[in-house]
C-alpha positions as CSV (number, residue, x, y, z in Angstrom):
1,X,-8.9,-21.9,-72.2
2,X,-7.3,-23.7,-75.2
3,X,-7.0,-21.5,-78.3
4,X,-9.4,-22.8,-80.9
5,X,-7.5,-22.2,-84.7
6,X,-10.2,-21.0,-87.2
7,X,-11.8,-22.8,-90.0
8,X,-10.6,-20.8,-92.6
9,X,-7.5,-21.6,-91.8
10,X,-7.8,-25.5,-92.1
11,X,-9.2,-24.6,-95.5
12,X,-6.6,-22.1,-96.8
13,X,-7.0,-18.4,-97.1
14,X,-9.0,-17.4,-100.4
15,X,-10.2,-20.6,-101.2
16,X,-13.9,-21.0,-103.3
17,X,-15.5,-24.2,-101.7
18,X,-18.8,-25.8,-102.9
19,X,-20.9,-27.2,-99.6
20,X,-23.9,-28.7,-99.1
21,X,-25.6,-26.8,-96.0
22,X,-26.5,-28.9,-93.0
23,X,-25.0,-31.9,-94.9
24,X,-25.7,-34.1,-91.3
25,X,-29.7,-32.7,-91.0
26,X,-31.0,-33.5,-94.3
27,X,-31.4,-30.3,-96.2
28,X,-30.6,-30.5,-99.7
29,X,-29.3,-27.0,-100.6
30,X,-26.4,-26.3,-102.4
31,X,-24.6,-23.2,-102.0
32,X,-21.5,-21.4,-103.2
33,X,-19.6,-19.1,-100.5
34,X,-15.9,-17.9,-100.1
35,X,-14.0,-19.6,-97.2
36,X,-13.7,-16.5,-94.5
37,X,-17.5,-16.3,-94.7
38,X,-18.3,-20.1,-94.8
39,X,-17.8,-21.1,-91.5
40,X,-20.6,-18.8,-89.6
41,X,-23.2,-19.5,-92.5
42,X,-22.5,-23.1,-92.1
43,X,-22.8,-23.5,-88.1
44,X,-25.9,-20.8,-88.6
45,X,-27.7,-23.2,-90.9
46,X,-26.8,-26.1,-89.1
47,X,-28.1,-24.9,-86.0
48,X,-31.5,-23.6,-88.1
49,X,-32.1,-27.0,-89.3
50,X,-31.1,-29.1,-86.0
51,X,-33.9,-26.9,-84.3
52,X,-36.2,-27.8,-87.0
53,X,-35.8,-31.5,-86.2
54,X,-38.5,-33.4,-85.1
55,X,-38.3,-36.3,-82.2
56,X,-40.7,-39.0,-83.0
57,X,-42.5,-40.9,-80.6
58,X,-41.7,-43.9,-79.0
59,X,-43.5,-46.7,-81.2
60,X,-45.8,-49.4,-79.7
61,X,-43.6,-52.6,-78.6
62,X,-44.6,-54.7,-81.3
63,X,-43.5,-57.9,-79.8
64,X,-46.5,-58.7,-77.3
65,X,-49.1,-57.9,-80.5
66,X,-50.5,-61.5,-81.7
67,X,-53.2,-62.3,-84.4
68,X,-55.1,-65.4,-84.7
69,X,-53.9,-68.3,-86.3
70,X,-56.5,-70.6,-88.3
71,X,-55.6,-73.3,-85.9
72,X,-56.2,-71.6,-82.9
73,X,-53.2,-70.9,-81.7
74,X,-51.9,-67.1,-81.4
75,X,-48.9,-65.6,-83.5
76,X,-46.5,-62.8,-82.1
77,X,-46.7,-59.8,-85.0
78,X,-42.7,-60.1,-84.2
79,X,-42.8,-63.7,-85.5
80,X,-44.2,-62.6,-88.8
81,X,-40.7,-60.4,-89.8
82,X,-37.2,-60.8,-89.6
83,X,-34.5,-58.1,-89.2
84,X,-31.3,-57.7,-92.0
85,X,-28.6,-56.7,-89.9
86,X,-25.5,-55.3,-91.4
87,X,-22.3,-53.3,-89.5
88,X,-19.9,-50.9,-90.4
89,X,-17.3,-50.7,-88.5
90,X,-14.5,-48.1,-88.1
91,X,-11.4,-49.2,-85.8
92,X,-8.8,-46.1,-85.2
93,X,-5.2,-47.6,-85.1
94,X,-3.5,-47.4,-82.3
95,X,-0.5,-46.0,-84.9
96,X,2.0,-43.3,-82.7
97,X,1.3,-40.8,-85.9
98,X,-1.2,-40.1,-88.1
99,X,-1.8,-42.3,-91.4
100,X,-0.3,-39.4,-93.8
101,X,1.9,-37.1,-91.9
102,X,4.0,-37.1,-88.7
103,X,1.4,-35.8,-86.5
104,X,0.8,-37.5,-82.9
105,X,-2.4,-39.2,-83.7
106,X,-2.7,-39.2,-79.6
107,X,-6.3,-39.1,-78.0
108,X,-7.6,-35.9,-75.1
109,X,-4.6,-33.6,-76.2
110,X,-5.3,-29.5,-76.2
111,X,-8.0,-28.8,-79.2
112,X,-5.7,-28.4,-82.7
113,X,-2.5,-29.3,-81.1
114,X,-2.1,-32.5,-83.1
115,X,-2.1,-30.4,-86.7
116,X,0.5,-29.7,-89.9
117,X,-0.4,-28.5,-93.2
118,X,-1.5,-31.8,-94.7
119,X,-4.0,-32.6,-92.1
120,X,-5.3,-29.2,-92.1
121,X,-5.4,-30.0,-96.2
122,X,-3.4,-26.6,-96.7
123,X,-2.3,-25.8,-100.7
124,X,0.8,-28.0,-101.4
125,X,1.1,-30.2,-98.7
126,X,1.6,-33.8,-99.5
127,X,0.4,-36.9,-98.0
128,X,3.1,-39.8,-97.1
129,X,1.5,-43.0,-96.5
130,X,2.4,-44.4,-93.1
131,X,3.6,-48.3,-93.2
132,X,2.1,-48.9,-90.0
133,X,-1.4,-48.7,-90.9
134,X,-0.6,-51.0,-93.9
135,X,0.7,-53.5,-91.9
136,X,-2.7,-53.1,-89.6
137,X,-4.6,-53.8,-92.5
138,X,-3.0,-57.0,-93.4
139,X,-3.3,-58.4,-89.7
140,X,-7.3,-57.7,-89.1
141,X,-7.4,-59.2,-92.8
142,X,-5.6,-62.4,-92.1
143,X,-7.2,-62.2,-88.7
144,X,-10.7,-62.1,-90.5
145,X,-9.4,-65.0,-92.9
146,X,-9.9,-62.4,-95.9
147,X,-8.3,-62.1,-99.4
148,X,-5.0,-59.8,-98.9
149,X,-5.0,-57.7,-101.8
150,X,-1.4,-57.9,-103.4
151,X,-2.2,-54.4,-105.0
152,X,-4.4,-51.6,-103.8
153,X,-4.8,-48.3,-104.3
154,X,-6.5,-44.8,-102.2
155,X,-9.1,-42.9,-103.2
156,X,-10.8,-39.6,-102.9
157,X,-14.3,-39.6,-101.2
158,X,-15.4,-35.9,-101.8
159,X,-18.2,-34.5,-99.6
160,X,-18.0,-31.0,-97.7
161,X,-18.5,-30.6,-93.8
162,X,-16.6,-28.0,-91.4
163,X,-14.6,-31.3,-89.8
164,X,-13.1,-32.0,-93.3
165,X,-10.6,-29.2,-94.0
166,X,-9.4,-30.8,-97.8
167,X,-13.3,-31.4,-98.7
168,X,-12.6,-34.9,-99.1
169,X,-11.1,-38.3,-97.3
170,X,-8.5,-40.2,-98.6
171,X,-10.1,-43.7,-98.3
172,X,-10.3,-47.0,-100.6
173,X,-13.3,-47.6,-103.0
174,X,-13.2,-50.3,-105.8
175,X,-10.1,-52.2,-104.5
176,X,-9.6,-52.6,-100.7
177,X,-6.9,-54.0,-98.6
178,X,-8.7,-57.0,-97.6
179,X,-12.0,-59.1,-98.8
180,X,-14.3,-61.5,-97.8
181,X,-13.5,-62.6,-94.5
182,X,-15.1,-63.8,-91.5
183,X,-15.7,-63.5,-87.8
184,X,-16.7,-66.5,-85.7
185,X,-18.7,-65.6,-82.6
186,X,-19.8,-67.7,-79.5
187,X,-22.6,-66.9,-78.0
188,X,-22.9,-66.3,-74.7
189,X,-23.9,-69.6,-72.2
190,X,-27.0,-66.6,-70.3
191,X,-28.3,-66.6,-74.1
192,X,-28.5,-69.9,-75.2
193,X,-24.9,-70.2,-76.3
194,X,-24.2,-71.5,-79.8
195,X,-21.9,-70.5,-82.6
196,X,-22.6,-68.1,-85.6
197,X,-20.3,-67.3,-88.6
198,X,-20.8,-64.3,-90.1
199,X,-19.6,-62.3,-93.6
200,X,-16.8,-59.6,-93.9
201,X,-16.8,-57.9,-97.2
202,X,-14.2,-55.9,-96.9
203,X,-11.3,-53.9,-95.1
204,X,-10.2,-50.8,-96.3
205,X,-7.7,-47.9,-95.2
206,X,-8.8,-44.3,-95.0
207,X,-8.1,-41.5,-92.7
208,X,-10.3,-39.7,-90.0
209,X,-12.3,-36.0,-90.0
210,X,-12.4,-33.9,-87.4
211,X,-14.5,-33.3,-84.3
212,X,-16.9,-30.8,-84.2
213,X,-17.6,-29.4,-80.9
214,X,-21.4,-27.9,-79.7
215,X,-21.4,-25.1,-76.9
216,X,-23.7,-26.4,-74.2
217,X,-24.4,-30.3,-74.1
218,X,-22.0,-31.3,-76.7
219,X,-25.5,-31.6,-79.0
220,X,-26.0,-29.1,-82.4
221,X,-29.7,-29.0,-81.8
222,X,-29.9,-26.0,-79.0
223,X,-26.3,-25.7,-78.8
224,X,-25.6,-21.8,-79.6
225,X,-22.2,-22.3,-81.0
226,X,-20.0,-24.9,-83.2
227,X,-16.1,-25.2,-82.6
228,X,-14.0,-27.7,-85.0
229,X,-10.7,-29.7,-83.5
230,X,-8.8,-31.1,-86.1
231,X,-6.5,-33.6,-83.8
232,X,-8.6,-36.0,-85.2
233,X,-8.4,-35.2,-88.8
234,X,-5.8,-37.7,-90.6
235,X,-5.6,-40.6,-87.6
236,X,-6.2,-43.5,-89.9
237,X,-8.9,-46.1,-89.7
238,X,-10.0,-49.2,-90.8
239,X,-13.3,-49.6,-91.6
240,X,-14.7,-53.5,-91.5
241,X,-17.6,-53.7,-93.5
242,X,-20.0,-57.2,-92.5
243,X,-22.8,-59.1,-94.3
244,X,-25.9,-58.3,-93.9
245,X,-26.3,-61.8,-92.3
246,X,-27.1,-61.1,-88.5
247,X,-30.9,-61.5,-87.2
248,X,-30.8,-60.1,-83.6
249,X,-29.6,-57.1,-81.6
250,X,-27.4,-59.5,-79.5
251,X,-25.5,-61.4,-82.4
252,X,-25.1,-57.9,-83.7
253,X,-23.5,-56.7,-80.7
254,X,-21.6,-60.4,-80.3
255,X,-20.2,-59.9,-83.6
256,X,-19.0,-56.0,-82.6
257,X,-17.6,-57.2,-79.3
258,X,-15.7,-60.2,-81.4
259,X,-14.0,-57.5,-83.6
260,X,-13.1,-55.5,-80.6
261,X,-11.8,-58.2,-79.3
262,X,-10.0,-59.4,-82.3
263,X,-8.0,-55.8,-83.0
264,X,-6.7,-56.1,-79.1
265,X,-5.6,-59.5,-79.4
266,X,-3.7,-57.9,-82.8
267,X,-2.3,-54.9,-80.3
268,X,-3.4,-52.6,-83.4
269,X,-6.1,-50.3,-81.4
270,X,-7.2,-50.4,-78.1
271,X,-11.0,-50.5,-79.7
272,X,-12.6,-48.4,-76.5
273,X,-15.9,-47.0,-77.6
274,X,-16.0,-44.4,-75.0
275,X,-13.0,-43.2,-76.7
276,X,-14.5,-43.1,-79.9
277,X,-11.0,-45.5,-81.2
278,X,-14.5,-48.1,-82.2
279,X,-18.0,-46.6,-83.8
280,X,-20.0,-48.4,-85.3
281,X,-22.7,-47.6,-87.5
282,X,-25.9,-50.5,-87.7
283,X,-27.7,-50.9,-91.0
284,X,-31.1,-52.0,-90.7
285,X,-34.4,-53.2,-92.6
286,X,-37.3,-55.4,-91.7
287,X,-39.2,-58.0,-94.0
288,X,-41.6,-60.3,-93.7
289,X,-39.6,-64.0,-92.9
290,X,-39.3,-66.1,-95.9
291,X,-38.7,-63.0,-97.9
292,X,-35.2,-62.9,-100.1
293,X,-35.9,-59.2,-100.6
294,X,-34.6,-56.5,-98.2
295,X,-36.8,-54.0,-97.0
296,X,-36.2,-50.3,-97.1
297,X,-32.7,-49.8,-95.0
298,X,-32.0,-47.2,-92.1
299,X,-28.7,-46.7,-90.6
300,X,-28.5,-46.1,-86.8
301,X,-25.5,-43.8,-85.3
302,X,-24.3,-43.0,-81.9
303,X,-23.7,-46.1,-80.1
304,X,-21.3,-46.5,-77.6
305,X,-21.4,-49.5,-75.7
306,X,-22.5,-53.0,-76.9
307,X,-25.2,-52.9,-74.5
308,X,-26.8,-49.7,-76.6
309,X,-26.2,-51.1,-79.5
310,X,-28.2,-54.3,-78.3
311,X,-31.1,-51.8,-77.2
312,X,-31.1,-49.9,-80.6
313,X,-31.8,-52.8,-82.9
314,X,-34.5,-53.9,-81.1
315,X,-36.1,-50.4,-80.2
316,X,-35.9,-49.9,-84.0
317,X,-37.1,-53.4,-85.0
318,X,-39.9,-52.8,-83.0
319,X,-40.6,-49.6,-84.4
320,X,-40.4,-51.0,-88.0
321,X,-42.6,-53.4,-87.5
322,X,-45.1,-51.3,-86.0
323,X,-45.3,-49.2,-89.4
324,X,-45.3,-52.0,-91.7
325,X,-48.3,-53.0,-89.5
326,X,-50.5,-49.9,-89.6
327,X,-49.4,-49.9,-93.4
328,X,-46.7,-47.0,-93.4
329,X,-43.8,-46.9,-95.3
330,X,-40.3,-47.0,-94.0
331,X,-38.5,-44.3,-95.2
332,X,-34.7,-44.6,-95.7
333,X,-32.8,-42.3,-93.2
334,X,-29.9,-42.2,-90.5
335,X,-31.4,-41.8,-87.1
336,X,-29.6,-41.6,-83.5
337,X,-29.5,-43.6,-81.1
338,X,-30.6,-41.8,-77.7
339,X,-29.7,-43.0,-74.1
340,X,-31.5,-40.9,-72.2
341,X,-35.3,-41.7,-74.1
342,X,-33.9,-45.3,-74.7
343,X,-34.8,-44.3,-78.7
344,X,-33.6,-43.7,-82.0
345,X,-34.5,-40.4,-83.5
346,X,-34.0,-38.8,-87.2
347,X,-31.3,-37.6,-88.3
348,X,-31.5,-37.3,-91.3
349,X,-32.9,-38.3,-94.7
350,X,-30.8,-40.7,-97.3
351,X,-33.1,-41.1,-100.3
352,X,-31.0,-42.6,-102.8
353,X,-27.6,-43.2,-102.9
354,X,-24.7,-40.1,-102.1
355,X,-22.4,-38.9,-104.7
356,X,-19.1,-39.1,-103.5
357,X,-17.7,-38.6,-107.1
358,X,-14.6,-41.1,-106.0
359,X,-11.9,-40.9,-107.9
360,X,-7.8,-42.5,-107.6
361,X,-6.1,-40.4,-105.2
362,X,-3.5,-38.9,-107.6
363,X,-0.8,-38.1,-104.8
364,X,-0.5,-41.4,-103.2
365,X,1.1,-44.6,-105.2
366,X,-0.5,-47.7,-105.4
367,X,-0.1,-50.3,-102.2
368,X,2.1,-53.2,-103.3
369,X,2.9,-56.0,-101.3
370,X,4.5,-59.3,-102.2
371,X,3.3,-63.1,-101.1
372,X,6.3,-63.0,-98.8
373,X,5.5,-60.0,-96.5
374,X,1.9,-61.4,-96.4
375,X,2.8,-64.8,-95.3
376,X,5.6,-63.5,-92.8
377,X,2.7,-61.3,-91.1
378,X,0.7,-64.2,-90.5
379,X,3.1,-66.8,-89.0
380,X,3.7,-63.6,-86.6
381,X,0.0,-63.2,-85.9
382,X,-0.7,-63.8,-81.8
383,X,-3.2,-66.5,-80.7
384,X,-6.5,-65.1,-81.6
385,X,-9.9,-65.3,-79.5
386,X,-11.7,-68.1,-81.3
387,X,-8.4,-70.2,-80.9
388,X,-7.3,-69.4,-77.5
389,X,-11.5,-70.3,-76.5
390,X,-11.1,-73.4,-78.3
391,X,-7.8,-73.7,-76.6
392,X,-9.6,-73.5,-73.1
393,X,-12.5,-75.6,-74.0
394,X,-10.0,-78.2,-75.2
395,X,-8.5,-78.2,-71.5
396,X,-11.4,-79.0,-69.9
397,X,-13.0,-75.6,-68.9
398,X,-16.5,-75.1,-69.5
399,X,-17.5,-72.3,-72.2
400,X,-18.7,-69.8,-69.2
401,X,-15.1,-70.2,-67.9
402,X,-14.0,-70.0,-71.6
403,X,-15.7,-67.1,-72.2
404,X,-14.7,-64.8,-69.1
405,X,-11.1,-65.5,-69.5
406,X,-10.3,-65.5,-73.5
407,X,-12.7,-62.9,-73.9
408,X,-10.2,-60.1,-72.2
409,X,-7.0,-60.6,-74.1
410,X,-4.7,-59.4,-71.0
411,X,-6.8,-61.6,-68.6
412,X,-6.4,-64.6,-71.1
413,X,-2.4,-63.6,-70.8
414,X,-2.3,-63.2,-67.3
415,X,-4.0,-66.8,-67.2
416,X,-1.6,-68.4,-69.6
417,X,1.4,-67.3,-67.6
418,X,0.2,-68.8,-64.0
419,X,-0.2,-71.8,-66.0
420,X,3.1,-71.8,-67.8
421,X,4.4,-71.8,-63.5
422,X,2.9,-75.6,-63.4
423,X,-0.6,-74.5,-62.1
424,X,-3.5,-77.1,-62.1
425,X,-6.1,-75.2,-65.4
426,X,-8.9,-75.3,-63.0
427,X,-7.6,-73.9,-59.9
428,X,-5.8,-71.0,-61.5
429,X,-9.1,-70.3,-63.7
430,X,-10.7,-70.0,-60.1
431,X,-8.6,-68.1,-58.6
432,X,-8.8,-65.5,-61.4
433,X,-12.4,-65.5,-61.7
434,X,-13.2,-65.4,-58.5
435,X,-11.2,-63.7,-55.7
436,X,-9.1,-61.8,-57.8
437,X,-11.4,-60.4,-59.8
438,X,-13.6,-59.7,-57.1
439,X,-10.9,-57.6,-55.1
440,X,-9.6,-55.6,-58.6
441,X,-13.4,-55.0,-59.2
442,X,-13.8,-53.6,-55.6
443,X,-10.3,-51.1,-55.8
444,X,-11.4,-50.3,-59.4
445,X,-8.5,-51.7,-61.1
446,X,-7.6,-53.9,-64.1
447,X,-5.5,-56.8,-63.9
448,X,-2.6,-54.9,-65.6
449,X,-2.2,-52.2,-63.1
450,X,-2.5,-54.4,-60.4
451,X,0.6,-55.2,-58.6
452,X,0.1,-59.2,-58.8
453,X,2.0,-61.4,-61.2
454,X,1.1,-64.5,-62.5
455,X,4.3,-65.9,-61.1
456,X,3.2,-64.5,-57.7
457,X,0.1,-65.9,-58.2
458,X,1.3,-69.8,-59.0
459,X,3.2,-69.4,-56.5
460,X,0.2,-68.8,-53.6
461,X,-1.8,-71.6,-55.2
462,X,1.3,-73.6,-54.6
463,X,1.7,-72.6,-50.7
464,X,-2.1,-74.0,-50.8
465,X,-1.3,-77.2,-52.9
466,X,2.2,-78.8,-50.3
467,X,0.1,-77.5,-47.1
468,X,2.0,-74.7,-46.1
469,X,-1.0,-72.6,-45.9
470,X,-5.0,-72.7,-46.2
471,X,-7.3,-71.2,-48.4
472,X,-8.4,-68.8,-46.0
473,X,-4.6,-67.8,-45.5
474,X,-4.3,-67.8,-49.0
475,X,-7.6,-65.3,-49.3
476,X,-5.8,-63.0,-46.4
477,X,-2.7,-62.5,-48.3
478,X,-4.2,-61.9,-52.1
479,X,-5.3,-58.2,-51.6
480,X,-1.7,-57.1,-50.4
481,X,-0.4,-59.2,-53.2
482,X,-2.7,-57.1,-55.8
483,X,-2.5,-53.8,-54.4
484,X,1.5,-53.8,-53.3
485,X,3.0,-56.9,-54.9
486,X,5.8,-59.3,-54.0
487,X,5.8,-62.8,-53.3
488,X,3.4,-65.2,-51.5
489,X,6.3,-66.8,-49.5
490,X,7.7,-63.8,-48.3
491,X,4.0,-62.4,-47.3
492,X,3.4,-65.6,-45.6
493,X,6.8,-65.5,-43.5
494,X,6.4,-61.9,-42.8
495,X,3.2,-62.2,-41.3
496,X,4.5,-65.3,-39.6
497,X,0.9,-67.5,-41.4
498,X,2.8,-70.5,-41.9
499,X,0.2,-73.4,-41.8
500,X,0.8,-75.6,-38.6
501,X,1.1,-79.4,-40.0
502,X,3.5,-80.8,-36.9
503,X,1.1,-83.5,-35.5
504,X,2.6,-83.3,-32.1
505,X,1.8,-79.1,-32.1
506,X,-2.1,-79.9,-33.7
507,X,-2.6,-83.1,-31.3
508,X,-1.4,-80.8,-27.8
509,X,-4.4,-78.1,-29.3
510,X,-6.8,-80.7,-29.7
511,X,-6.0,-82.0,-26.5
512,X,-6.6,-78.6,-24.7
513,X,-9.8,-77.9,-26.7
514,X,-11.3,-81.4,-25.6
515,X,-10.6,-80.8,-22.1
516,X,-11.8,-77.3,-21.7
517,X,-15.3,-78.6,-23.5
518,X,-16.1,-81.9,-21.6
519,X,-19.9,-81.8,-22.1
520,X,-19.5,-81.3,-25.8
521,X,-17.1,-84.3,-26.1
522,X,-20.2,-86.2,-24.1
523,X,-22.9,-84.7,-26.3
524,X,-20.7,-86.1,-29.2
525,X,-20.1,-89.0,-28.1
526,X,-23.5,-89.7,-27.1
527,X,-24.4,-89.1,-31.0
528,X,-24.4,-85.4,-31.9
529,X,-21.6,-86.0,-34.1
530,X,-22.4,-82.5,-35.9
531,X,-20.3,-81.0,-33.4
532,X,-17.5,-82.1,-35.2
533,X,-17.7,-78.7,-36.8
534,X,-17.6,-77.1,-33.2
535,X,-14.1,-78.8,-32.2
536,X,-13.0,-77.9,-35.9
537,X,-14.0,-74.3,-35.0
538,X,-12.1,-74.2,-31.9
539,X,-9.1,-75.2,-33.4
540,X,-9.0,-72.6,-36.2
541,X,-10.0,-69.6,-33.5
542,X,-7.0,-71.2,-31.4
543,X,-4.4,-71.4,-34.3
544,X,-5.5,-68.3,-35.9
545,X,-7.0,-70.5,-39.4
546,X,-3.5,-71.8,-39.7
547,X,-3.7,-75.3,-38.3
548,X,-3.9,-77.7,-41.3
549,X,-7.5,-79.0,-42.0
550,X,-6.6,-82.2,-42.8
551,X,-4.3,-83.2,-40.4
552,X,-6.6,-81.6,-37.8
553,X,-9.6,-83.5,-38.5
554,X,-7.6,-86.5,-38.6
555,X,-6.2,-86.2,-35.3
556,X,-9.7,-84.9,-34.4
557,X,-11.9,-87.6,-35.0
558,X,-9.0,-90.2,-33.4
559,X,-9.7,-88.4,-30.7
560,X,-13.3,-88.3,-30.3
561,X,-14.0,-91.9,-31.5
562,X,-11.1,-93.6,-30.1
């Protein structure tokens, strides 16, 4: 079992450290303790609190409710509100070390292996700013079509939880590596399609916490014990902060998949949610449409797929609305999101803003960077996912098409290459769609572990294309191709499927067929001429598919009609 390092030492032995007890449950305590004796008392009132929490119950769907209308006609209580939708986003860098020391900032290693003095927060260790997640900043900024900030500056956001050994996060407050920006989303075709802009208002740096742990289901409420990994603690981020300026649960999670999207195009993270390398936080309120004035915001936490996210914002629409109905108030909280009851739940209360008492972080300098390095980053930016769709759409694809291929940035790459080989757009797009997507799908791979190249690939739509094989051939050969490699020529002269296209050999098998089916040559003749597709038939069982369609049906019908 991996050796679990204690929280006192992440915090430094003899420390005094001011906390706020169950910080993540509500409870508004403060309490003074010395560091040997802080960890127990804080997992004990954690866990007291967490089994004091409450799961409400699932509100009446909101969206089948009408009133009358004094014309008659009937009025959907959802039609009377509109949802302010706002995301925070925080993208871990795919950096090899961790944003202020040299630590591996490496994802599933042993608990605590990844840790050194500064990102425990131990006495007299010194942060050193890594260039690497500067330079990430700038590229999701220019990426965004943001405001670079020549000069920036860290700060210190001071709050106390057992995943935070310094009892604060270096982070940026008042000036931030990147402002108002943008991210352009299309909509899928299933939807309605369309495009939508919507606000960034910022980028900033700052580094990670921890992970705490729960015995049991990986849950603090029931869990009988709390464990902290610090691995975690110092792998920098970048948190995107949006507009409150999206309407719906789907162009909120459009917008999230965009940025996802967006940071792997970059190469900066790999943005997997499962992973937790992209969580996103949803900011909330409901008010009555026409309104200027928010209504009362709650934030929503623990979403890990698109899909959930999709589900939360309505479930909690629905639920707002429901109260403002039967003349509640919403209160301002952070609630979770729950797969299993397909609800949100409290979390916690927020009235008011926090206190994080920010202040400049005195041992880190200010972040200066000249016009020069800015405008060298961006002529070095890849193609990015808006472009390379409008790229597609410009070649004649349709935006269904557009979408499945440019929305995967190493299917969009592998696409590119087949048609840097000379490949027709349409019947590579196909081919990639289609059959081999279907056979990765079925073996459970992605098209980067596959074996097949995109030069491999041209090359079999080629054999198609000058006749030396069929399609069906050509959908023989593709799942050796994927799962072991090498070329379509060779495969095809291996296995000796070299489409037959000799007239003489294809007018001697036609021949044979006729003669060994005289009363279907009568019956055809006599005018069942669907049994063309019968003589067809024959041929293919004869030559084994590799008799070449139009040739045959050439010599076919010269045959029958002459």
């Amino acid at each position: 079992m991996a050796s679990w390092r204690c929280l006192e030492l992440a915090r430094g032995v003899g420390t005094s450290i001011l906390f706020r007890e169950a910080a993540a449950l509500g409870s508004l305590k403060w309490k003074r303790t010395a560091t040997a004796a802080g960890a127990s008392q804080i997992t004990n009132c954690l866990h007291s609190v967490a089994s004091n929490s409450k799961r409400e119950p699932r509100p009446v769907k909101t969206r089948v409710m009408t009133q009358e209308r004094g014309s008659g006609e009937t009025q959907t209580t959802a039609d009377k509100y509109e949802a302010v939708i706002g995301i925070e986003t925080h993208v871990q860098l795919g950096t090899s070390t961790k944003a202020f020391c040299s630590c591996p900032s490496e994802y599933g290693s042993e608990p605590n292996a990844n840790v050194c003095p500064v990102c425990m927060g131990l006495p007299g260790a010194l942060p050193v700013l890594n260039a690497a997640v500067v330079e990430s900043g700038v590229k999701l900024g220019l990426a965004l079509q943001a405001n670079i900030a020549l000069k920036s500056k860290f700060d210190r956001k001071q709050y106390f939880y057992p995943d935070l050994p310094k009892g604060y996060q270096i982070s940026q407050f008042d000036i931030p590596i990147a402002e108002k920006g943008y991210i352009d989303v299309d909509l899928p075709v299933e939807f309605g399609g369309g495009h939508r802009r919507f606000g960034v208002t910022r980028v900033h740096m700052e580094e990670d916490a921890g992970k705490l742990i729960h015995a049991g289901n990986d849950r603090l409420s029931g869990s009988s014990s709390s464990q902290v990994d610090l691995n975690r603690a110092g792998v920098p981020l970048l948190e995107v902060v949006s507009e409150p300026e999206m309407r719906t649960g789907l162009e909120a999670a459009e917008y999230a998949a965009e940025l996802q999207r967006m940071v792997r195009y970059l190469g900066i993270s790999n943005g997997n949610m499962q992973e937790g390398s992209m969580r996103c936080d949803v900011n909330i309120s409901i008010r009555p449409k026409g309104r200027e004035q928010f209504g009362t915001k709650v934030e929503i936490k623990n979403m890990n797929s698109f899909s959930a996210m999709q589900k939360a914002i309505e479930f909690e629409m629905d639920r707002q609305i429901a109260l403002l109905e039967e003349g509640e108030r919403i209160k301002q909280e952070t609630r979770l999101w729950e797969e299993g009851s397909q609800q949100t739940i409290s979390m916690r209360s927020k009235e008011g803003l926090a206190d994080y008492r920010y202040f400049p972080e005195p041992d880190l300098p200010e972040v200066v960077l000249s016009q020069e390095y800015i405008d060298t980053t961006r002529a070095n930016l890849p193609e990015l996912p808006d472009a390379k769709r409008r790229r597609y759409e410009s070649l004649g694809l349709s935006m269904q098409d557009t979408l499945v291929l440019a929305n995967d940035s190493d299917v969009a790459a592998f696409f590119d290459e087949v048609l840097e080989k000379g490949t027709e757009v349409k019947q590579a797009a196909n081919w990639i769609m289609g059959d081999v997507a279907a056979h990765l799908k079925s073996i459970k791979l992605t098209i980067t572990e596959a074996k097949l190249t995109p030069a491999s690939l041209a090359e079999l739509i080629g054999l198609i294309k000058d006749g030396t094989i069929s399609g069906k051939i050509a959908k023989e050969i593709l799942p050796e191709l994927i799962e072991k490699g090498g070329s379509a020529k060779g495969a095809v002269e291996s296995k000796g499927l070299s489409q037959i296209s000799d007239p003489a050999v294809i007018e001697s098998m036609v021949d044979k067929i006729l003669a060994d089916n005289v009363k279907q040559v009568e019956a055809y003749r006599g005018g069942k001429t669907k049994l063309q597709g019968f003589f067809v038939g024959q041929a293919m069982k004869a030559s084994g598919g590799r008799v070449n369609p139009g040739l045959l049906n050439k010599i076919l019908m010269a045959k029958l009609n002459g």
